[in-house]
C-alpha positions as CSV (number, residue, x, y, z in Angstrom):
1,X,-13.1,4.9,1.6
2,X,-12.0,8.5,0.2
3,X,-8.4,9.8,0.0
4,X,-9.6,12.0,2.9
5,X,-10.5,9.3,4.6
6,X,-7.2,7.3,4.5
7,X,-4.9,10.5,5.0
8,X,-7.1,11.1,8.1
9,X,-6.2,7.7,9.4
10,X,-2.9,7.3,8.7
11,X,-2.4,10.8,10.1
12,X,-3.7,9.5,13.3
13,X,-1.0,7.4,14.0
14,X,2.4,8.3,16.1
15,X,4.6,9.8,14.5
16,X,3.9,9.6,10.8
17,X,4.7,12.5,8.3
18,X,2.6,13.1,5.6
19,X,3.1,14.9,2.6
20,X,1.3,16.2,-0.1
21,X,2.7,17.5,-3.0
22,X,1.3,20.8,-4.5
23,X,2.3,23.7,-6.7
24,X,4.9,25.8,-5.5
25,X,6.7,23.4,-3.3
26,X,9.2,22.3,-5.3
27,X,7.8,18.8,-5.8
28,X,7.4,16.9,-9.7
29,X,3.4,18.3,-11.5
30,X,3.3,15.0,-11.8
31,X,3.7,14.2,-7.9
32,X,0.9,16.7,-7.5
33,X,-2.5,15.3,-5.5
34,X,-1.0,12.2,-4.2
35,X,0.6,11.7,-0.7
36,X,3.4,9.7,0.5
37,X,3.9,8.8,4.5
38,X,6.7,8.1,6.4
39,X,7.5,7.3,10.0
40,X,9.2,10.3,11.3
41,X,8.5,11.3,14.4
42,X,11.0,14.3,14.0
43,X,8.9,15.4,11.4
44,X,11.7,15.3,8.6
45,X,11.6,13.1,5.3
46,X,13.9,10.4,6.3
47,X,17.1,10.6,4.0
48,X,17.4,6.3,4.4
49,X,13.6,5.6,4.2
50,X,10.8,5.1,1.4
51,X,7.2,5.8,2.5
52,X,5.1,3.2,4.0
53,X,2.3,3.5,1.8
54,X,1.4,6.1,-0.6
55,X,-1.8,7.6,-2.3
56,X,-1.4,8.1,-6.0
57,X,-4.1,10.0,-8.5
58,X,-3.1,9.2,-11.9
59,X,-1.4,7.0,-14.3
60,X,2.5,7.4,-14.1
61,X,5.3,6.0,-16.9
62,X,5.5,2.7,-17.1
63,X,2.3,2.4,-14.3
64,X,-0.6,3.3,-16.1
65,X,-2.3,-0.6,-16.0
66,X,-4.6,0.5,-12.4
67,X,-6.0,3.3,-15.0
68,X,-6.0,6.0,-12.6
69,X,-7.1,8.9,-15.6
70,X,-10.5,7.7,-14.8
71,X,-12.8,10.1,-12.9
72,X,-12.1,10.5,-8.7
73,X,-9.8,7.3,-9.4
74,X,-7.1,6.6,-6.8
75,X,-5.1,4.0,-5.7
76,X,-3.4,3.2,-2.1
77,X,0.2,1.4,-1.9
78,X,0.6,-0.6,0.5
79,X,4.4,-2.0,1.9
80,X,3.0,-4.4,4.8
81,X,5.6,-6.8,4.4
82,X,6.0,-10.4,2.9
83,X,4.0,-11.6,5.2
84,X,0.7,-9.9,4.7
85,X,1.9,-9.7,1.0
86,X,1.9,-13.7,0.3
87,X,-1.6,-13.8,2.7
88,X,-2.9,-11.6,0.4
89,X,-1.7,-12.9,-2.9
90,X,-1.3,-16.3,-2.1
91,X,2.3,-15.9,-3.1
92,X,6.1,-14.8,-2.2
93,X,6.8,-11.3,-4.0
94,X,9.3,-12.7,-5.8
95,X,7.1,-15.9,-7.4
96,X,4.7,-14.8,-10.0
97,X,1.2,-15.0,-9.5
98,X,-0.4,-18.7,-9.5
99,X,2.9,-20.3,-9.0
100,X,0.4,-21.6,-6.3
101,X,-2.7,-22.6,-6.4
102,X,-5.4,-20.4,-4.5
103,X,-8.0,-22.5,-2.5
104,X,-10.4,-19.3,-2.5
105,X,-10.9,-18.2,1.0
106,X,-14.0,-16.2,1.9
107,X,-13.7,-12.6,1.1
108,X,-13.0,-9.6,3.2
109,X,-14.0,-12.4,6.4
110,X,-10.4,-12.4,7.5
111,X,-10.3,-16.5,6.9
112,X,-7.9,-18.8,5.0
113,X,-7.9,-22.0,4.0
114,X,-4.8,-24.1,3.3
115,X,-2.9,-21.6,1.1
116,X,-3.6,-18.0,3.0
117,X,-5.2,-16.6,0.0
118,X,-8.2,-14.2,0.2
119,X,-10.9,-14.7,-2.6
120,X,-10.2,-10.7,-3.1
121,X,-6.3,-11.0,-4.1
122,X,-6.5,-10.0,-7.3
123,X,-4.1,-13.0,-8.8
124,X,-4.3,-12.1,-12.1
125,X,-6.9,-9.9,-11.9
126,X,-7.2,-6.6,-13.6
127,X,-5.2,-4.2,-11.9
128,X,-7.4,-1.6,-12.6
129,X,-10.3,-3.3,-10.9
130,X,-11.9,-1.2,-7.6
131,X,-12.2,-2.6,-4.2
132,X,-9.9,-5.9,-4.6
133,X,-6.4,-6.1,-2.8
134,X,-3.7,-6.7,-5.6
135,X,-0.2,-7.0,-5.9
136,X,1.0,-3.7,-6.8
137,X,1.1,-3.7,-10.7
138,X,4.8,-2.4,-10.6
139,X,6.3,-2.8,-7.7
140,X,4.6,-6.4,-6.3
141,X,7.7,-7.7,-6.5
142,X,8.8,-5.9,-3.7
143,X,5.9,-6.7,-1.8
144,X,4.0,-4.2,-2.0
145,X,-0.1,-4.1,-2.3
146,X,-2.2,-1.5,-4.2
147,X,-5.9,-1.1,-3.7
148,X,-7.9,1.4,-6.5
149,X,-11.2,3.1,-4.9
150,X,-11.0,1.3,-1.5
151,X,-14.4,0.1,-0.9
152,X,-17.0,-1.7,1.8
153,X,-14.9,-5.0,0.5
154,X,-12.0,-3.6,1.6
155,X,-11.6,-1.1,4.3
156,X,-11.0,-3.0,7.1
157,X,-8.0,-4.6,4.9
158,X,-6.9,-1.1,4.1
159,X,-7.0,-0.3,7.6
160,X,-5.1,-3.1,8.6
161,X,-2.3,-3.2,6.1
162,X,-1.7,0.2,6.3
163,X,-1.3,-0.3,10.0
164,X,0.7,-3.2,9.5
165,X,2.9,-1.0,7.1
166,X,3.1,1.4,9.5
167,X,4.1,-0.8,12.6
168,X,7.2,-2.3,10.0
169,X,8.4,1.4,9.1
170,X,8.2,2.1,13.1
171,X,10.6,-0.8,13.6
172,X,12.7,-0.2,11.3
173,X,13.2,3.6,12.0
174,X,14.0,2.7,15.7
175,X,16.2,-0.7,15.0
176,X,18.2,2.1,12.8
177,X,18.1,4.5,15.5
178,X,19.5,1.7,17.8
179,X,22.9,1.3,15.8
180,X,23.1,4.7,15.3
181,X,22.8,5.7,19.1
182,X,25.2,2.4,19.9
């Protein structure tokens, strides 16, 4: 998958904001190249809301372990929830990796055995191996999941976490729009 390619589909879903940070818009150089997206079907960044998922293109402070100053390296964050999170990683966000053991379920097939996990987790894996669903290396404890290069291993995963991200931000927005408009 390209960055193209993911903006493009995430795009295509209702009511989702996109941005991409550039010269002359105010935004952080170092901002510049990636893209954050939001549910907001007004079109506004929400002033109580964090993106969804996000695209980033290089190595920030204190995140440089995906090693995104590689050549066309890129890596897509993922907040799909605890859920998909401990599916994924075979673990809560809050437990550190292998706290459980993985039974190794066949990759990218959708199938688990006894513990959820995917063969492709990533559970101490390098995080700046392509194509392999991780926990984020900074922020997994949040739940959120990072993928560098999306590949044939993992688009359809992409797709659907990404879509599961963005069906949790769509709930969210409206439950807060609920108790606003009560």
């Amino acid at each position: 998958m390209t960055m193209d390619e993911i903006i493009d589909f995430v795009a295509g879903l209702d009511g989702v904001l996109t941005l991409k940070p550039g010269p002359g818009d105010g935004s952080p150089e170092l901002s510049w190249g990636d893209a954050f997206f939001y549910y907001s079907p007004d079109g506004t960044v929400p002033a109580n809301a964090q993106p969804f998922a996000t695209i980033v293109t290089k190595d920030h402070p204190g995140d440089d372990a995906s090693r995104l100053d590689r050549p066309d390296a890129f890596r897509v964050n993922i907040s799909a929830g605890k859920e998909a999170f401990t599916q994924w990683t075979g673990h809560a966000p809050r437990e550190r990796a292998g706290a459980h053991e993985s039974t190794g379920a066949h990759e990218s097939t959708g199938a688990h055995e006894s513990t959820g996990a995917h063969e492709s987790t990533g559970t101490g894996a390098d995080p700046g191996t392509a194509d392999t669903v991780i926990a984020h290396p900074v922020y997994g404890t949040l739940g959120w999941l990072a993928v560098v290069n999306p590949g044939p291993r993992t688009e359809a995963a992409v797709r659907e976490l990404l879509d599961a991200a963005y069906r949790l931000a769509r709930a969210r927005h409206e439950r807060r729009a609920g108790v606003a408009g009560s």
